[in-house]
C-alpha positions as CSV (number, residue, x, y, z in Angstrom):
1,X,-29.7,-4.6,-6.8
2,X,-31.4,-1.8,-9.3
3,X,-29.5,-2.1,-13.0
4,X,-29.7,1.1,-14.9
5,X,-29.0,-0.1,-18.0
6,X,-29.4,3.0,-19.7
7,X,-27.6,5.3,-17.4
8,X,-24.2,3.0,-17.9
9,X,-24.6,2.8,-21.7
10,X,-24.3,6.8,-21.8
11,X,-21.8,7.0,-19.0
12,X,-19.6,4.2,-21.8
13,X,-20.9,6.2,-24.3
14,X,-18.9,9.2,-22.7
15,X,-16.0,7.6,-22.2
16,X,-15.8,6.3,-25.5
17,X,-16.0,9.9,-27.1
18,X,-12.6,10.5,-25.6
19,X,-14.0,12.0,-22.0
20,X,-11.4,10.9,-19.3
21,X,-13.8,8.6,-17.3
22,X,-14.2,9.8,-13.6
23,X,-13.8,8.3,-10.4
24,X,-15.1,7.8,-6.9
25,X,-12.6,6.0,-4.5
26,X,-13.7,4.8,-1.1
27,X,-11.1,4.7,1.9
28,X,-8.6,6.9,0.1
29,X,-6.0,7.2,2.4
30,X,-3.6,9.8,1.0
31,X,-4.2,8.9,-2.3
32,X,-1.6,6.4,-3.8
33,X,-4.6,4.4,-5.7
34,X,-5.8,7.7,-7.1
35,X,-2.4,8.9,-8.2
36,X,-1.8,5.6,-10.3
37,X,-5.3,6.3,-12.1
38,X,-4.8,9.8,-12.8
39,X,-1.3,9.1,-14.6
40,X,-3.1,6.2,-16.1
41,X,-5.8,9.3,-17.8
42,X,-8.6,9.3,-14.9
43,X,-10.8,12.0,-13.4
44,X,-10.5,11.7,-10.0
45,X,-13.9,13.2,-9.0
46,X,-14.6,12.6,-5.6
47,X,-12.7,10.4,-2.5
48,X,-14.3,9.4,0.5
49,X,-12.0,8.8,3.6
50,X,-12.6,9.1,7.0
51,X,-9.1,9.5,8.5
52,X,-8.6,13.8,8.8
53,X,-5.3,13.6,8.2
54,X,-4.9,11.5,5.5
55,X,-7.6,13.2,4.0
56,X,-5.7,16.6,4.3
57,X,-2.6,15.1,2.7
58,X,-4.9,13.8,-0.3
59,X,-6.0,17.4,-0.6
60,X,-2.4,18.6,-0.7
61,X,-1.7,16.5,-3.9
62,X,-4.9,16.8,-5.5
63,X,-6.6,19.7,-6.7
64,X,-10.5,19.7,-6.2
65,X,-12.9,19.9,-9.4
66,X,-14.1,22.8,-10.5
67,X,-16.4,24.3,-8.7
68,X,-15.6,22.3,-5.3
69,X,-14.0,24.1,-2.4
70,X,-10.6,23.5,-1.0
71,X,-12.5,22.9,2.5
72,X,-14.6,20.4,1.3
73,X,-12.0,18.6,-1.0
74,X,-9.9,17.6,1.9
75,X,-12.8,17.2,4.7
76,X,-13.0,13.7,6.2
77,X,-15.6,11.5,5.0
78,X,-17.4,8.2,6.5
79,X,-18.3,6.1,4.0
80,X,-20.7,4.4,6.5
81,X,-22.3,7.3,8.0
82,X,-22.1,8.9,4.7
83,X,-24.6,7.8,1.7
84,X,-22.9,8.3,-2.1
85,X,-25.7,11.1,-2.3
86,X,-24.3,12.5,0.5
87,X,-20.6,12.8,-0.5
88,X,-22.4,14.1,-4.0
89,X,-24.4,16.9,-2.1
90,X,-21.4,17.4,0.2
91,X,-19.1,18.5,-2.6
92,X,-21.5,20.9,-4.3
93,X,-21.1,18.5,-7.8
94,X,-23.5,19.4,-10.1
95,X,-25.4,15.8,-10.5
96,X,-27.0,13.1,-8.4
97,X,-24.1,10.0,-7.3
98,X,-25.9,8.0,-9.9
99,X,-24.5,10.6,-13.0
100,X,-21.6,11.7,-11.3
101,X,-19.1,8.6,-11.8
102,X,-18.3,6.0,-14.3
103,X,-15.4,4.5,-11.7
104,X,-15.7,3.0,-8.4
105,X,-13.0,2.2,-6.8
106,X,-11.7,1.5,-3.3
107,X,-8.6,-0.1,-0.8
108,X,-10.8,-1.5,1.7
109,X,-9.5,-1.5,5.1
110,X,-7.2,-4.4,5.4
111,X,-6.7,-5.2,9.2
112,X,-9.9,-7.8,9.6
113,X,-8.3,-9.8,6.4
114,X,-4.7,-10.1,7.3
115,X,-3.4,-12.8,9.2
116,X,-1.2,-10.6,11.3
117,X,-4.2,-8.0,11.8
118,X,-6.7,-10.7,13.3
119,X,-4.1,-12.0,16.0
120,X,-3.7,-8.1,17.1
121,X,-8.2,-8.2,17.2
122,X,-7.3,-11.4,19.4
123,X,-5.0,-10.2,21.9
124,X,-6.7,-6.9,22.4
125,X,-10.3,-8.2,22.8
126,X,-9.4,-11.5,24.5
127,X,-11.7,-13.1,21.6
128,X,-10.7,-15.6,18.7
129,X,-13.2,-14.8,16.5
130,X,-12.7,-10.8,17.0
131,X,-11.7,-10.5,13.9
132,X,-15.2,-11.7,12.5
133,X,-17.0,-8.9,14.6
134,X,-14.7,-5.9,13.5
135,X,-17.0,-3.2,11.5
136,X,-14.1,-2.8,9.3
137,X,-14.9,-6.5,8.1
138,X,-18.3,-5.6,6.8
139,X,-16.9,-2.3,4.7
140,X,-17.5,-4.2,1.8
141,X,-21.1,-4.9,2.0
142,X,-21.6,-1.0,1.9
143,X,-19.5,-0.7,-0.9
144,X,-21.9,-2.4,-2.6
145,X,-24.6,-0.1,-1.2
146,X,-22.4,2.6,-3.0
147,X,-22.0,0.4,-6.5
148,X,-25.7,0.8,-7.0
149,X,-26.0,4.3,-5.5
150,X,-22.8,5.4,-7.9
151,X,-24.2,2.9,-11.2
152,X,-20.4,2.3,-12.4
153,X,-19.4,0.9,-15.5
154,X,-15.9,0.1,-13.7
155,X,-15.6,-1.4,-10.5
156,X,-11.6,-1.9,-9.0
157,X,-11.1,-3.5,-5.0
158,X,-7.7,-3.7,-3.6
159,X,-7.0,-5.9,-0.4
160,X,-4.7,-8.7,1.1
161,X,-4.5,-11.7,0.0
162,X,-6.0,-13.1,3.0
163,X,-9.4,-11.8,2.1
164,X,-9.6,-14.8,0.3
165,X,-9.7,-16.4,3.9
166,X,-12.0,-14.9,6.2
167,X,-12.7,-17.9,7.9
168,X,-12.9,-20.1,5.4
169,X,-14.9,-17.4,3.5
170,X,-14.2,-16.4,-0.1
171,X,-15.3,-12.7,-0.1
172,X,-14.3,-12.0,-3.1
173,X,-16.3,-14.6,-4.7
174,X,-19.1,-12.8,-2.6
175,X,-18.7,-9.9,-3.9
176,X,-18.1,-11.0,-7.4
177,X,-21.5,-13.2,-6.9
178,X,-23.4,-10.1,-5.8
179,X,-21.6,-7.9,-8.6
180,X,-22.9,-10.2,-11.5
181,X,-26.6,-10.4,-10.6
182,X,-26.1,-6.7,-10.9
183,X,-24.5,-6.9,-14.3
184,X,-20.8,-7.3,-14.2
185,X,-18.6,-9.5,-15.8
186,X,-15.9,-9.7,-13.0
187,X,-12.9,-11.1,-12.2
188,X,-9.7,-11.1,-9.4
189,X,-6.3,-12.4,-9.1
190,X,-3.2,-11.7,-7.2
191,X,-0.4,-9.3,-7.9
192,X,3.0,-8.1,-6.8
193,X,4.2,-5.1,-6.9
194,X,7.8,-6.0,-7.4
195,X,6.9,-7.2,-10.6
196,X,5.4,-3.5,-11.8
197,X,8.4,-1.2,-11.3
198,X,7.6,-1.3,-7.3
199,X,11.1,-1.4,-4.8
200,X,8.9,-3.8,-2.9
201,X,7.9,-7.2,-2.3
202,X,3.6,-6.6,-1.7
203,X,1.2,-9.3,-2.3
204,X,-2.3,-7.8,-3.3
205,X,-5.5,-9.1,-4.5
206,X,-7.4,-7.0,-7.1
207,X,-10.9,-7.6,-8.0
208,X,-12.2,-5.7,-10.8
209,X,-16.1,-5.9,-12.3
210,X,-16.7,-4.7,-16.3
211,X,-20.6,-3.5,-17.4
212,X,-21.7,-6.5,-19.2
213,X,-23.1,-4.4,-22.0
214,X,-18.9,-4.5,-22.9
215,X,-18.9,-7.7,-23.5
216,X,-15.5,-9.0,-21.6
217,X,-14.2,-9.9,-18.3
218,X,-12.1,-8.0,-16.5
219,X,-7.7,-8.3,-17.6
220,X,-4.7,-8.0,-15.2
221,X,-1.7,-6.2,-16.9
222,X,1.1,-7.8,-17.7
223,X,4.4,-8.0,-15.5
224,X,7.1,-5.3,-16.5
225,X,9.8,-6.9,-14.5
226,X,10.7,-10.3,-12.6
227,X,11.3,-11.3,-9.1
228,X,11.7,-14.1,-7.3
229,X,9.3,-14.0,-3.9
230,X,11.0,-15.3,-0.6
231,X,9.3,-18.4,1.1
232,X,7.3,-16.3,3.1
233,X,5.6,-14.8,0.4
234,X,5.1,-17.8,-1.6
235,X,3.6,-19.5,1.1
236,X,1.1,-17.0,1.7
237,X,0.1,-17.1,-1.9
238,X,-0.3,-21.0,-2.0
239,X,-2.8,-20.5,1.4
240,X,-4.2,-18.0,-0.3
241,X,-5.5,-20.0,-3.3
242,X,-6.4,-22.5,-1.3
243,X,-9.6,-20.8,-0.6
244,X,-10.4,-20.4,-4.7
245,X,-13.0,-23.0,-5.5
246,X,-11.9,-25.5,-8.0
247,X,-15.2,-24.6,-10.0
248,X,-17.2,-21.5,-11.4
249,X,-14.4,-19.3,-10.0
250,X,-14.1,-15.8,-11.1
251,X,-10.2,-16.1,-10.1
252,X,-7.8,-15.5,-13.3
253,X,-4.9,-16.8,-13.2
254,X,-2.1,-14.6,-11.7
255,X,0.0,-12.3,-14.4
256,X,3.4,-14.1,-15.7
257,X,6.4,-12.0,-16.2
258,X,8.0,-13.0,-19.6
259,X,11.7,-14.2,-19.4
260,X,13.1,-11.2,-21.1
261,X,11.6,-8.9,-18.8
262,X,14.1,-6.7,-16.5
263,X,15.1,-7.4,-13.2
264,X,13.0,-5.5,-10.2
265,X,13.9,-2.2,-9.1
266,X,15.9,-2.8,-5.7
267,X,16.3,-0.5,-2.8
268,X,19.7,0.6,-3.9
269,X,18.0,1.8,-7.4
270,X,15.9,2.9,-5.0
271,X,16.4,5.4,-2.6
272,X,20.4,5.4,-2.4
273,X,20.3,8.9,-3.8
274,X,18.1,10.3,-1.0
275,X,19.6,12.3,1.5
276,X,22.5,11.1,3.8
277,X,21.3,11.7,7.3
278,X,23.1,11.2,10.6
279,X,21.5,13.9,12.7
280,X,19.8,11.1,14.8
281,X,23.5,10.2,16.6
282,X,24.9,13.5,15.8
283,X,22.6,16.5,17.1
284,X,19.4,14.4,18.2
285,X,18.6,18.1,18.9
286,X,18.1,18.6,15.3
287,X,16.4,15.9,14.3
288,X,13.6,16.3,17.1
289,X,13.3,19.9,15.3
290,X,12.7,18.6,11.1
291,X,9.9,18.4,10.5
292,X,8.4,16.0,7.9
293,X,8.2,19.0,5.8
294,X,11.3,20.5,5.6
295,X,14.2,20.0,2.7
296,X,17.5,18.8,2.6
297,X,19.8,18.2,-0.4
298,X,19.6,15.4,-2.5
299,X,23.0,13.4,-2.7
300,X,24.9,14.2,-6.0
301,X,27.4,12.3,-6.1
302,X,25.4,8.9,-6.4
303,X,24.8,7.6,-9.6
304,X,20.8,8.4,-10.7
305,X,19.0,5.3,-10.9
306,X,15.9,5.3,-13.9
307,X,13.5,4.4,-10.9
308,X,14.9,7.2,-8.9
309,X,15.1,9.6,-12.2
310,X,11.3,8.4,-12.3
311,X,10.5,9.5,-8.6
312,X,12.2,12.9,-9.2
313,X,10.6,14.0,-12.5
314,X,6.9,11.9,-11.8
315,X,4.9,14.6,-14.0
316,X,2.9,17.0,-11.9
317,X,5.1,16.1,-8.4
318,X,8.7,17.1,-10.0
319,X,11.3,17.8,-7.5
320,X,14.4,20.1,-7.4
321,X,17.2,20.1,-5.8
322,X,15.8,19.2,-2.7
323,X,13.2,16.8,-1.1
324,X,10.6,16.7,2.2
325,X,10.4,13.7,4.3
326,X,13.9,13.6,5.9
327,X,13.0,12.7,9.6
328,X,13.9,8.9,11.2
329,X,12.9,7.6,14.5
330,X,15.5,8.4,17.5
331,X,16.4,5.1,19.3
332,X,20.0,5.7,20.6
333,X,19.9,2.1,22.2
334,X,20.1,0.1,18.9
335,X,21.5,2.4,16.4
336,X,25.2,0.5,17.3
337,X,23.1,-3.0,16.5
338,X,21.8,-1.3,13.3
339,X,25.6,-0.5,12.2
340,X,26.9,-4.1,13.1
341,X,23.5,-6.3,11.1
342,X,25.0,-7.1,8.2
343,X,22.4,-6.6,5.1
344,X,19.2,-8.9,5.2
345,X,19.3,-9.6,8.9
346,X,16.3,-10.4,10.7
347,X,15.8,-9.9,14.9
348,X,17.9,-13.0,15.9
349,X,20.5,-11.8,14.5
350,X,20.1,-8.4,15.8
351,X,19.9,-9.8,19.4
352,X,23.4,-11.7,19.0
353,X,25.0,-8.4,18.4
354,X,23.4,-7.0,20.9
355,X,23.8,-9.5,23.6
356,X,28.0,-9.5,22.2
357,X,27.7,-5.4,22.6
358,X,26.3,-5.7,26.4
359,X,29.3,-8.3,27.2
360,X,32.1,-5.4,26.0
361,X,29.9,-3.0,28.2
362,X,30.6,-5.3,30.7
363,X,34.1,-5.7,30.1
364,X,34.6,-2.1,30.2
365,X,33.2,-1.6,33.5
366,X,35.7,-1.3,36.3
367,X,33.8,-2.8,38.9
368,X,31.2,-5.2,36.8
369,X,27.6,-5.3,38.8
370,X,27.1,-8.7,39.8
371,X,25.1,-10.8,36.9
372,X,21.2,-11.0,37.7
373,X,21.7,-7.9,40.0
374,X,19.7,-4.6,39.2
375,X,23.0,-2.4,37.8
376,X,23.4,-5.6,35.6
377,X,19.8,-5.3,34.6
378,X,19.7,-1.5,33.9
379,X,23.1,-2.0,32.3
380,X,21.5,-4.5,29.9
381,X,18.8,-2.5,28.8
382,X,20.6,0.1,27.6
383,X,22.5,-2.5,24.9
384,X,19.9,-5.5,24.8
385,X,15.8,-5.4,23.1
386,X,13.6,-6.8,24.9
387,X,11.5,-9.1,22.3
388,X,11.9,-12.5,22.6
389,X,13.8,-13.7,19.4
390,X,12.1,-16.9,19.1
391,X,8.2,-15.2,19.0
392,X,9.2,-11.7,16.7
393,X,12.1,-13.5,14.0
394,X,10.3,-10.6,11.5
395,X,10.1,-7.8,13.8
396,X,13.5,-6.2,12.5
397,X,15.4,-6.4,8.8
398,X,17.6,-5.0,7.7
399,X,17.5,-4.0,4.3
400,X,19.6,-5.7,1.3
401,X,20.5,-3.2,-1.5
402,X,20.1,-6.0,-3.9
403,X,16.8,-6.5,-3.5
404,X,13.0,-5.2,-3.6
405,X,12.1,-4.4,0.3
406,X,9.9,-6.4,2.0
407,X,6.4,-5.0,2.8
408,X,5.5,-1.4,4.2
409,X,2.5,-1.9,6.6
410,X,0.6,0.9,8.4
411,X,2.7,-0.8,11.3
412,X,5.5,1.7,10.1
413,X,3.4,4.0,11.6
414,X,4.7,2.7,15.0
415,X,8.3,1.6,14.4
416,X,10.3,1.0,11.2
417,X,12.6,-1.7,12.7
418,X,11.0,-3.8,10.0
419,X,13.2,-1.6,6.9
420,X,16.3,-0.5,8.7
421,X,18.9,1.2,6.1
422,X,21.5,-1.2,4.3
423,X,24.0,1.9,4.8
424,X,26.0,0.9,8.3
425,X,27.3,4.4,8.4
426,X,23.8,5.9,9.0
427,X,22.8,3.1,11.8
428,X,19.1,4.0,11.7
429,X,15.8,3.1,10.0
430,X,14.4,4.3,7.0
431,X,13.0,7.6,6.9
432,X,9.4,9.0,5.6
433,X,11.0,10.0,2.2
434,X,12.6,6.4,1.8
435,X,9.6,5.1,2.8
436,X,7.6,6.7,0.2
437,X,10.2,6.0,-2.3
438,X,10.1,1.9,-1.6
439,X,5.8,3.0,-1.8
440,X,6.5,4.3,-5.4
441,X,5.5,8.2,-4.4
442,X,7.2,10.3,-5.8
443,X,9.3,12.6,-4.5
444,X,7.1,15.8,-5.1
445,X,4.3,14.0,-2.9
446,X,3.8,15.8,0.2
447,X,2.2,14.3,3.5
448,X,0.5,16.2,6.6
449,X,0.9,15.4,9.5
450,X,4.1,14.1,11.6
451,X,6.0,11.2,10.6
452,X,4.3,9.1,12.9
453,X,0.8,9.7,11.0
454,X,2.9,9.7,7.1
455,X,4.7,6.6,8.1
456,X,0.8,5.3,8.3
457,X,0.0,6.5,5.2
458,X,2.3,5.3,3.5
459,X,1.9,1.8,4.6
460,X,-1.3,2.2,4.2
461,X,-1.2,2.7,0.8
462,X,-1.8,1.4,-3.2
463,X,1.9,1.9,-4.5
464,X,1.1,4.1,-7.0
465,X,2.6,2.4,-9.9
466,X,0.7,-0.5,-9.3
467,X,-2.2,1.1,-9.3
468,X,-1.4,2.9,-12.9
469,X,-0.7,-0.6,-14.1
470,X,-4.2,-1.6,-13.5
471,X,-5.7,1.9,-14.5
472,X,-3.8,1.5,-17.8
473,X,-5.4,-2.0,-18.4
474,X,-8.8,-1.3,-17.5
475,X,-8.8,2.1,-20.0
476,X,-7.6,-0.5,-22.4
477,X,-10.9,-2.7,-21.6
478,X,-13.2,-0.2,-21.5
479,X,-12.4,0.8,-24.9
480,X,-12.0,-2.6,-25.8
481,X,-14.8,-4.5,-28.5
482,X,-16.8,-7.6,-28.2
483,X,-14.4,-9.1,-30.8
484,X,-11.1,-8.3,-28.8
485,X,-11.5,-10.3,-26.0
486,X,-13.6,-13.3,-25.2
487,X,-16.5,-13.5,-22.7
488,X,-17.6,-15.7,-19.5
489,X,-16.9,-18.0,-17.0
490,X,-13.1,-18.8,-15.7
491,X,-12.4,-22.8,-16.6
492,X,-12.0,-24.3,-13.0
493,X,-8.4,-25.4,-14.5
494,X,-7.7,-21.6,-15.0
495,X,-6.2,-21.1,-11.1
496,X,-2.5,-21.4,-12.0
497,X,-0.1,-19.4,-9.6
């Protein structure tokens, strides 16, 4: 890989005079990585993603550099088809990719990595090493194609932990391998977002790669708040790590919150002061008419959390009085299972109730169809899921308004039984604006597209306030000294979790 020594020194150089140092980011989405680095001081420059409608709701939220029309800002872009001089030319910016950016950054696609992602590969393509063959698995071998198109000083990858695992395949020790025969003093880790001001229990992995003419490695910052992870979670981590090689690794060890740090934001802090909405079972009419864009009310008479004070006045996406996002899915069958689940319930659960709410159909019937008969059947169907409680325990929660949610996935996108609303009165899921809120979006972000497609995009997403945590830190290094922080290799004893 070509090192252009001089062309980084000037881009530092720039930065260094007080310039705000400008960025590139691959696979986009709708922006939630971008919106962390430009609170954080960052130019967002270009973004590259190939999904239209994402792409249209990161133009909505994002005004274009001078010079670059609205058309082309929110265009779709294939980072695959499309070389860095490409996007460059594209955009009408006035220098080659190589002078245009001092940040590369990107949220590769995820699905290849995760666990739960490589079984779906399995049972679609009847193949158990799918997952090996998906295209979206290779993304990050033309990433860097585009690190020494683009020449960064600053390099920042988001993923799932599970990248650590690709069949027994570090990548990130790959890429970190590649990264430093190219000059980079690199480095990755894991972090949560609970423990950065994030409603939400999400596991990440960052890698992030410094120009070696800086003298450091790569920091993580430090936790704001505490948590303590469910099993799940820590379980994940601990096969995670597994993977790190007890030698030569670039992993640092993962960010400690201090004891006196506050406690994390929960989904009550959350999102209890977003609107109260029970069109679903009242007027299903009305709901199948909001669209993702239209306004309600927000409620007053619930105390204003600081996280939700936060979301309201997020500078540059300030609310009023009222906020978009206000639509929820429309599944009559299970809305009386959503108002019986008491908080923090899980599927099994959820199929008790229901199996106890078909017997009282039962009871109620005057003549009761005979038990295995079709009438029976049909009668069950309309109180009883299908899923097999013993194969999907996760498939449905039921949030606790104590606690950080669990994880938003791009699976939202298709149901949301996995973050049903703690508020039994309501007896529904939660909806794109209390999704977004759990994200950390705030509550001036808009989204095209119908709540199917924001659902996505929201799953999809770098909550934003994790990403202005690592922003913030990696300003702080690239105006960092030699003498502040020390340089090379991680001690193999380094790989505390």
């Amino acid at each position: 890989m070509i090192i252009d020594a001089d062309n980084r020194a000037a881009k530092l150089q720039r930065v260094r005079s007080g310039e705000k140092p400008r960025v590139l980011e691959l696979c986009s989405g709708c922006g939630g990585l971008s919106l962390g680095f430009a609170a954080a001081g960052f130019n967002l420059q270009a973004h590259v993603e190939c999904d239209p409608i994402a792409a249209k709701s990161y133009a909505l939220n994002f005004e274009p550099p001078e010079g670059v029309s609205s058309d082309k800002w929110s265009a779709p872009r294939d980072m695959v088809e499309q070389t860095a001089d490409d996007v460059v030319d594209d955009l009408g910016l006035a220098t080659p990719a190589a002078a245009s950016f001092d940040v590369l950054a990107a949220g590769l696609p995820c699905q290849a990595f995760a666990r739960i992602g490589r079984s779906k590969l399995r049972s679609l393509k009847g193949d158990v090493d799918a997952f090996r063959n998906d295209p979206r698995a290779r993304l990050y071998k033309r990433f860097l194609q585009y690190v020494e198109a683009v020449q960064p000083v600053a390099i920042v990858i988001e993923n799932v932990p599970d990248i650590l695992n690709f069949g027994g395949h570090n990548v990130p020790e790959e890429i970190c391998a590649t990264l430093e025969e190219a000059g980079y003093n690199t480095g990755y880790t894991l972090l949560n977002a609970a423990f950065y001001g994030v409603p939400q229990i999400r596991e990440r992995l960052f890698l992030i790669a410094l120009d070696q003419s800086l003298g450091i490695r790569p920091s993580f910052p430090e936790p704001t708040c505490k948590a303590e992870l469910p099993s799940g979670y820590e379980g994940a981590r601990t096969v995670a790590l597994k993977h790190v090689p007890s030698e030569g690794s670039r992993f640092t060890p993962i960010p400690q919150a201090s004891a006196m740090a506050a406690g994390a934001v929960s989904t009550k802090e959350a999102i209890a002061d977003l609107p109260y909405i029970s069109e679903h079972f009242r007027d299903p009419a009305a709901m199948r008419r909001r669209k993702v864009g239209d306004e309600l009310a927000y409620r007053s008479y619930v105390d204003l959390s600081e996280y939700a004070r936060r979301m309201r006045e997020w500078p540059g996406f300030e609310a009023g009085e009222s906020v978009t996002g206000n639509v929820v899915r429309l599944t009559p069958r299970d809305f009386p299972i959503f108002r019986r689940m008491p908080a923090g319930a899980d599927y099994p659960q959820a199929l008790k109730i229901a199996e106890e709410i078909f017997a009282e159909r039962l009871l109620l019937e005057l003549s009761p169809p005979p038990h295995g008969s079709k009438p029976w059947d049909d009668l069950r169907g309309q109180c009883v899921p299908p899923y097999d409680g013993g194969k999907f325990p996760n498939k449905w929660w039921k949030l606790d308004p104590a606690l950080p949610s669990r994880t938003l996935t791009a699976h939202i996108g298709k149901d949301t039984y996995s973050h049903i609303h703690w508020d039994s009165k309501q007896q529904r899921t939660i909806s794109v604006r209390e999704a977004a809120r759990l994200q950390s979006f705030p509550d001036g972000f808009q989204f095209a597209g119908a709540m199917n497609a924001a659902f996505r995009q929201i799953g999809n997403a770098v909550p934003p306030l994790l990403a202005m945590a690592v922003a913030e830190r990696l300003r702080n290094d690239l105006m960092a000294t030699r003498t502040e922080k020390g340089v090379g290799p991680t001690p193999p004893d380094s790989m505390a979790a």
